[in-house]
OpenMM code with the backbone's topology and positions (N, CA, C; nanometers):
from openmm import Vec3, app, unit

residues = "UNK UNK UNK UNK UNK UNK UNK UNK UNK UNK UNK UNK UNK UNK UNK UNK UNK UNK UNK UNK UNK UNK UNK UNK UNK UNK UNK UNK UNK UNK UNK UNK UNK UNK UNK UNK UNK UNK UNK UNK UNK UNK UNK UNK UNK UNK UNK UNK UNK UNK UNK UNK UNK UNK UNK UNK UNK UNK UNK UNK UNK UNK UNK UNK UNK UNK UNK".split()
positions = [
    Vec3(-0.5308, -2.6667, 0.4131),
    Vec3(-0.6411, -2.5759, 0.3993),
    Vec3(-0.7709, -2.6557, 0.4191),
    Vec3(-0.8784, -2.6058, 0.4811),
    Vec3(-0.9756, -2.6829, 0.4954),
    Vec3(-1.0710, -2.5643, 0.4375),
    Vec3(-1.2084, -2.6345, 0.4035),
    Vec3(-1.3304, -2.6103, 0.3290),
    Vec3(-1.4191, -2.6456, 0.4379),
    Vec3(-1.5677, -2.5404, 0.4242),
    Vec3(-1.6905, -2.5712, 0.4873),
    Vec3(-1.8079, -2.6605, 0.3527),
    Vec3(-1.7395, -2.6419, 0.2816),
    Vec3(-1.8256, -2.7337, 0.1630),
    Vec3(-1.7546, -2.8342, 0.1223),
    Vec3(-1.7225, -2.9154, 0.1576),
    Vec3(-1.6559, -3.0771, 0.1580),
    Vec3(-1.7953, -3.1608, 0.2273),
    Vec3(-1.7798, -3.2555, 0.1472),
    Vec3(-1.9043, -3.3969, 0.1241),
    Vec3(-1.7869, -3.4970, 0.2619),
    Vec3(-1.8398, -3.5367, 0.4010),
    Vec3(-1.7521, -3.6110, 0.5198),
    Vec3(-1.7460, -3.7302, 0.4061),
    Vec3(-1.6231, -3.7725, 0.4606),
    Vec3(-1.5866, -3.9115, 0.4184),
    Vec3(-1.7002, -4.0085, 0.5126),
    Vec3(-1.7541, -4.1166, 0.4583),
    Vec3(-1.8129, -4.2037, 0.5124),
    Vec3(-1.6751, -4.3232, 0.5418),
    Vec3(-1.6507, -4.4175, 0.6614),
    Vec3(-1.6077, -4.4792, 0.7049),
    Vec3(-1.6303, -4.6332, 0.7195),
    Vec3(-1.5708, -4.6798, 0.6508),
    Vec3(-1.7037, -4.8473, 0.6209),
    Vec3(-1.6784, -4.8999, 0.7308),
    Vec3(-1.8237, -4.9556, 0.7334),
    Vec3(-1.8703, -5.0185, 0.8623),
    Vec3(-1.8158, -5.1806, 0.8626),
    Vec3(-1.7950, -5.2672, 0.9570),
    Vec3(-1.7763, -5.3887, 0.9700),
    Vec3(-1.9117, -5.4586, 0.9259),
    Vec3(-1.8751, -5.5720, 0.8289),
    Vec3(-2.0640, -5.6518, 0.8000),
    Vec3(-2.0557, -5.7043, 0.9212),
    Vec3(-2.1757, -5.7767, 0.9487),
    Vec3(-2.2641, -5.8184, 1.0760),
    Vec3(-2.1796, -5.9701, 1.0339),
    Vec3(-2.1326, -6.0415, 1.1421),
    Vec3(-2.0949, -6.1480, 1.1434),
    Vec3(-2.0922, -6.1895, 1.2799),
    Vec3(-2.1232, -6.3793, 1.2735),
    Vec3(-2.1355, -6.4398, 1.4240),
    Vec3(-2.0375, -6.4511, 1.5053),
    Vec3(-2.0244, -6.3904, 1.6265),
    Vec3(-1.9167, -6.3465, 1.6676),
    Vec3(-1.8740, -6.4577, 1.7342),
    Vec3(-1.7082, -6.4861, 1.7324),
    Vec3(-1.7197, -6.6331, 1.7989),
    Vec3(-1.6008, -6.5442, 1.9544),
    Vec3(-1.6940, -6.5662, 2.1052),
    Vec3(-1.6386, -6.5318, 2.1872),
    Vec3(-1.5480, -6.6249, 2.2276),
    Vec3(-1.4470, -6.5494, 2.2869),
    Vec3(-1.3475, -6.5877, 2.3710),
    Vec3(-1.3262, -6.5126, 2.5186),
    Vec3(-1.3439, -6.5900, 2.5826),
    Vec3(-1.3334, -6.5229, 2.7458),
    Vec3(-1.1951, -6.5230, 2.7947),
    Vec3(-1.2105, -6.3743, 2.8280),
    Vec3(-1.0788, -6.3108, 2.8490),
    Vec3(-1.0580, -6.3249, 2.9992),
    Vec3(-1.2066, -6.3696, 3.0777),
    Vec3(-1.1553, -6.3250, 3.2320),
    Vec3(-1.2836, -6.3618, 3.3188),
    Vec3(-1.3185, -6.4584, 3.4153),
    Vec3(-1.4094, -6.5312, 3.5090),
    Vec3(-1.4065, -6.4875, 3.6058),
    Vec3(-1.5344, -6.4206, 3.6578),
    Vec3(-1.5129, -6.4256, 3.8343),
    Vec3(-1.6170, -6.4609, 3.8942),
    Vec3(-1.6146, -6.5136, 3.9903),
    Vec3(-1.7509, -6.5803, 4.0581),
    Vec3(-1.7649, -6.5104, 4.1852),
    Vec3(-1.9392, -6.4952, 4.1231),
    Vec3(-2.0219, -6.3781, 4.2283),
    Vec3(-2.1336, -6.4295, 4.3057),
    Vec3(-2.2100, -6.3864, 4.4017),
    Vec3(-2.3407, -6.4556, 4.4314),
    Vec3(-2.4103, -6.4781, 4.3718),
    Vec3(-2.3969, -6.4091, 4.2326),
    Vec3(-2.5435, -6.4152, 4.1179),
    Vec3(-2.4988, -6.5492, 4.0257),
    Vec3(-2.3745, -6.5767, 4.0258),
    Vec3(-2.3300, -6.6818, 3.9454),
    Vec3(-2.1966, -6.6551, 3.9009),
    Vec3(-2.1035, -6.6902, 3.7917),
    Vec3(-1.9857, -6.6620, 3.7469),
    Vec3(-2.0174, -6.5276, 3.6400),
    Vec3(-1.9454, -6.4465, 3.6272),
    Vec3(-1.9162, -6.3351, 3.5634),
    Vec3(-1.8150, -6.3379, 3.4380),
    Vec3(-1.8470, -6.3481, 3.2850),
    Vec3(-1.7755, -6.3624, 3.2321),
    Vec3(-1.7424, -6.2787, 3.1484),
    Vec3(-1.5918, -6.2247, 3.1035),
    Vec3(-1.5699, -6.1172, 3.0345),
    Vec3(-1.5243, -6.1938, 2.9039),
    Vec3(-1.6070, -6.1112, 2.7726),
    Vec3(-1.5601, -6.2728, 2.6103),
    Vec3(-1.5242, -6.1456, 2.5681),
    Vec3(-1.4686, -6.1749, 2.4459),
    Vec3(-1.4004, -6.0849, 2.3426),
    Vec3(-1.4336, -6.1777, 2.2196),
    Vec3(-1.4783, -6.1108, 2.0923),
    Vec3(-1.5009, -6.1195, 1.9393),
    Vec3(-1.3440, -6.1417, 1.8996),
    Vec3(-1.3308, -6.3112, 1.8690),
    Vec3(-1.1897, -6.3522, 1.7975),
    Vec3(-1.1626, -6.2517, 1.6768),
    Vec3(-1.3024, -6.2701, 1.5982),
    Vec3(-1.2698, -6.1814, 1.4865),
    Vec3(-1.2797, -6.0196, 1.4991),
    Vec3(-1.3275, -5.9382, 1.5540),
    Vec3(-1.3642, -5.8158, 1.5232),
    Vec3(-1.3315, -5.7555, 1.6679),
    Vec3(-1.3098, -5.8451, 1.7515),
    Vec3(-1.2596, -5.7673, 1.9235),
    Vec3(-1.3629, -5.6775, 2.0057),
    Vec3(-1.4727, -5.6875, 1.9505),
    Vec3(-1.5982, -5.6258, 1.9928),
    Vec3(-1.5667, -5.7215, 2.2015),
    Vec3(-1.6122, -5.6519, 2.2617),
    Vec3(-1.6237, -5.7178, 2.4417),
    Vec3(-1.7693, -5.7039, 2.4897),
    Vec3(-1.8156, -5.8213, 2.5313),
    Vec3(-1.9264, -5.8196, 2.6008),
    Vec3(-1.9292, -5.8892, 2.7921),
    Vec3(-1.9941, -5.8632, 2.8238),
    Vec3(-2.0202, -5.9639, 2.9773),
    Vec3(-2.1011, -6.0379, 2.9831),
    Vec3(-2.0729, -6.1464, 3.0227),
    Vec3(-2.1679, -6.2681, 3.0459),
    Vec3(-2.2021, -6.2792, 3.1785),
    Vec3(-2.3310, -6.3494, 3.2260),
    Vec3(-2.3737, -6.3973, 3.3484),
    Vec3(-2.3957, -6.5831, 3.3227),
    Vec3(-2.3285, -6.6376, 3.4106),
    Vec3(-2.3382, -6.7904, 3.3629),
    Vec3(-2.3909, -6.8187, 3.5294),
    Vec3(-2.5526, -6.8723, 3.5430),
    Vec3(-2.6133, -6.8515, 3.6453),
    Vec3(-2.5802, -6.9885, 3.7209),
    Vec3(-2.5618, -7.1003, 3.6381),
    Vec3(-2.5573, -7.2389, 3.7129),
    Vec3(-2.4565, -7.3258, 3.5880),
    Vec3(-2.3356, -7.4219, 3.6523),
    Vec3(-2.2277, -7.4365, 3.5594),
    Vec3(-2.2808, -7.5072, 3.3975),
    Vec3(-2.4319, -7.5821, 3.4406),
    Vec3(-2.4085, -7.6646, 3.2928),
    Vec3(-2.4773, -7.5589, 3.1749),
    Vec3(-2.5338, -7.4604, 3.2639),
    Vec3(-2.6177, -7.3847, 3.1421),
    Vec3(-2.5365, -7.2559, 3.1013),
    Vec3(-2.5417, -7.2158, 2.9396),
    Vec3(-2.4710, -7.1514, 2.9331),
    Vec3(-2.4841, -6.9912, 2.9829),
    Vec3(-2.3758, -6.9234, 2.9158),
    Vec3(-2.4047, -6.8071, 2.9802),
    Vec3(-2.4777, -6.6997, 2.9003),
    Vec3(-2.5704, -6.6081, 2.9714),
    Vec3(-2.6384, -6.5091, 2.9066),
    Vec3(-2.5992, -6.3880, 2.9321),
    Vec3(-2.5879, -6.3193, 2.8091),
    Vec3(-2.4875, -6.1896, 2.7628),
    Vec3(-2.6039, -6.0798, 2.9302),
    Vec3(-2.5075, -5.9780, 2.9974),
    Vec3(-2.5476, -5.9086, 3.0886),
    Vec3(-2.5434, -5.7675, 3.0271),
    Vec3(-2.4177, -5.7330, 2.9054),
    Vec3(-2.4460, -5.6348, 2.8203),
    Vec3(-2.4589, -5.6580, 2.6895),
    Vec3(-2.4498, -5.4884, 2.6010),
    Vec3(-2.4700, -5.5296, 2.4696),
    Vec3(-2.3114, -5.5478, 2.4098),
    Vec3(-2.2947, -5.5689, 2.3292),
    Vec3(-2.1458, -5.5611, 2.2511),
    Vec3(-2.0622, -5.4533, 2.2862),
    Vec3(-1.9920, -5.4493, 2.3251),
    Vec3(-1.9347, -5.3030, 2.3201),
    Vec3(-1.7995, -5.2961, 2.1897),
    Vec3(-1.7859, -5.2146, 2.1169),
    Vec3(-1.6441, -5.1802, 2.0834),
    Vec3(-1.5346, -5.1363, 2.1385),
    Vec3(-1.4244, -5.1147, 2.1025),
    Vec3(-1.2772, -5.0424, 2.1315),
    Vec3(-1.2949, -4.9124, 2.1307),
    Vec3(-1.2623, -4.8170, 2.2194),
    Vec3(-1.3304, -4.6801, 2.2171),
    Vec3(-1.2011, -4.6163, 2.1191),
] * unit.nanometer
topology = app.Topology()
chain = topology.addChain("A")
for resn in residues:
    res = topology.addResidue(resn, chain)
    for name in ("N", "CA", "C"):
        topology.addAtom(name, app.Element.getBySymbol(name[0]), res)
């Protein structure tokens, strides 16, 4: 049976912690290497752009989650 006057469950959020990436996957483009990392702890995926090999790479998106 469901109700229109029920209080939603709130869903706890993950705390904010430094995400330590792991790259799942490299490809090299004209702009530089393309890197796909993944959050060891929390599995959050972002993309990297790594423009020249000694410097590191700078995130191209924001975090994404697991849909």
């Amino acid at each position: 049976m469901t109700s229109t006057h029920t209080i939603p469950i709130l869903r706890p959020t993950a705390a904010p912690h430094e995400h330590g990436w792991l790259v799942e996957s490299r490809h090299p483009t004209s702009e530089g290497t393309v890197v796909y990392v993944r959050c060891a702890d929390c599995g959050i995926r972002r993309v990297d752009l790594q423009e020249r090999p000694p410097a590191p790479p700078s995130a191209l998106s924001r975090p994404l989650a697991k849909p």
